[in-house]
C-alpha positions in Angstrom: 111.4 264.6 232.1 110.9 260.6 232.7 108.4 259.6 235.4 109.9 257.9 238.3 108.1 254.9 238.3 108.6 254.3 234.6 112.1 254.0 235.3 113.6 250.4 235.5 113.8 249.2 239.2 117.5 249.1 239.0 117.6 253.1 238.5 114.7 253.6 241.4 115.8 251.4 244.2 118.8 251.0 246.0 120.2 247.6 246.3 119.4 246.7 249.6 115.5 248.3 248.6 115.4 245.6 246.0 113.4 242.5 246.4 115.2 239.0 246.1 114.0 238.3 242.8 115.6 242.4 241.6 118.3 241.1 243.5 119.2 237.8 241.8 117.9 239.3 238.4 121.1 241.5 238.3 123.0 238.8 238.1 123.8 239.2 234.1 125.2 235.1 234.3 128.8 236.4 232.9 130.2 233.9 235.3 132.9 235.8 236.0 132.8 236.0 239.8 133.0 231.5 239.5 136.7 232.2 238.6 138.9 231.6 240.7 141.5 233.9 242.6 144.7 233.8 243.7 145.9 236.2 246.3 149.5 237.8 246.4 150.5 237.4 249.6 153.3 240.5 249.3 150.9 243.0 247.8 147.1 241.8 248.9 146.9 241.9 245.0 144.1 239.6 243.7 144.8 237.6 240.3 142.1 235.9 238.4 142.8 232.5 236.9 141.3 230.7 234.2 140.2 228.3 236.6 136.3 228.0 237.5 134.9 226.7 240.3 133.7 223.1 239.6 130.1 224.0 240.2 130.0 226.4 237.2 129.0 225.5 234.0 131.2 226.7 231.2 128.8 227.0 228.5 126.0 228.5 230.3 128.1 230.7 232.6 125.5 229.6 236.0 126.5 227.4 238.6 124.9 223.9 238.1 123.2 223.6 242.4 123.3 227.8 242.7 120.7 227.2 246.0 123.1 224.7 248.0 126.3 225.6 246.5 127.8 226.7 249.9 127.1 222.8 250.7 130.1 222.1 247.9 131.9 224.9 248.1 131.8 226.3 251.4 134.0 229.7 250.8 131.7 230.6 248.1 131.1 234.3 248.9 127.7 234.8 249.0 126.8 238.1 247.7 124.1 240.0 249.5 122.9 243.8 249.7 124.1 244.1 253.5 127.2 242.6 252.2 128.3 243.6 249.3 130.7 246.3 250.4 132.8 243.2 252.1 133.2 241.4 249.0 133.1 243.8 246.1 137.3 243.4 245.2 136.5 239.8 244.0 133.2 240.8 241.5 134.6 242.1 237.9 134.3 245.6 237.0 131.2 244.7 234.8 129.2 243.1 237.4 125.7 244.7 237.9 126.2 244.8 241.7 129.6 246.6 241.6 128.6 249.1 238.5 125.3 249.9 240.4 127.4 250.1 243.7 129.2 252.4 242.2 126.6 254.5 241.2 126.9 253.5 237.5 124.0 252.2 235.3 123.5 248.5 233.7 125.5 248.3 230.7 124.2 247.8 227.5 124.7 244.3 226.5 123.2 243.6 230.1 120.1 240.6 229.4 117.8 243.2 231.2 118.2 246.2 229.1 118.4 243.7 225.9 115.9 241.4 227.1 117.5 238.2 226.1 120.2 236.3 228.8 122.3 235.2 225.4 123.5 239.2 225.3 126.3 238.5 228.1 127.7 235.9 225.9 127.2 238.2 222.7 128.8 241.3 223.9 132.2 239.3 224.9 131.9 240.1 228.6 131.0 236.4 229.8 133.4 233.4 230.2 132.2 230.9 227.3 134.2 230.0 224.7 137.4 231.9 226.4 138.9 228.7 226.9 138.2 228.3 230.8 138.8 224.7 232.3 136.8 223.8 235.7 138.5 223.5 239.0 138.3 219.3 238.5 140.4 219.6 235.5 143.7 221.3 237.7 144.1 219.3 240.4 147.6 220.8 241.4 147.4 224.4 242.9 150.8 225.1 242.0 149.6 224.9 238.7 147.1 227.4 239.1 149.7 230.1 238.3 150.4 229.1 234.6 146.3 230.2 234.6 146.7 233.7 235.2 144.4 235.9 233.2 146.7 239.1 232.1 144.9 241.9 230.8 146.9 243.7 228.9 
């Protein structure tokens, strides 16, 4: 039987128990959530393009000004544990906050059960190196549909 308090804060608080460095911790740095969306305006259906917002960096997956981001990019959704609920159709299935949402655990490639913030990256689940171009680099928005990530 483990102890309680031997058990990783993620698996002994709730998210909105967390402090705000547990908080921004989870954040595994995928950057998945910088992609951008396009919304279906028949079917509410969100698509994910291979477009990022121009404040992420594409090798690091992190947004180059994370504390005045909203300054730049004023519809960035700003994730919180009062929150979350609102915004959790535009975070990826993998995202910490969704998963432990959910009631799932971290997964294992995540850089707090490995202990090293390249394991995102590693594991395939982050946005480097998937060819990804920044939101400067597609001016156009028509041609934001040609982006389309299709899974499948």
């Amino acid at each position: 039987m483990t102890d309680q308090a031997s058990r990783p804060f993620w698996q002994r608080k709730n998210l909105e128990e967390m402090t705000r460095s547990e908080w921004e911790s989870l954040c595994d740095g995928c950057g998945r959530c910088c992609l951008n969306k396009l919304i279906d305006d028949n079917t509410n259906e969100i698509h994910t393009v291979a477009i990022a917002c121009k404040l992420l960096d594409l090798d690091t997956g992190r947004c180059c000004n994370y504390k005045h981001r909203r300054k730049f990019v004023p519809d960035c959704i700003m994730f919180t544990p009062k929150t979350l609920h609102e915004h959790l159709r535009w975070l990826p299935d993998s995202c910490a906050y969704r998963l432990l949402y959910d009631g799932f655990d971290l997964p294992d490639w995540h850089p707090l059960i490995t202990g090293d913030p390249n394991s995102v990256h590693e594991s395939g689940f982050s946005i480097k190196d998937k060819g990804m171009v920044s939101e400067e680099d597609v001016t156009d928005p028509a041609d934001w549909f040609d982006y389309i990530i299709r899974v499948g």
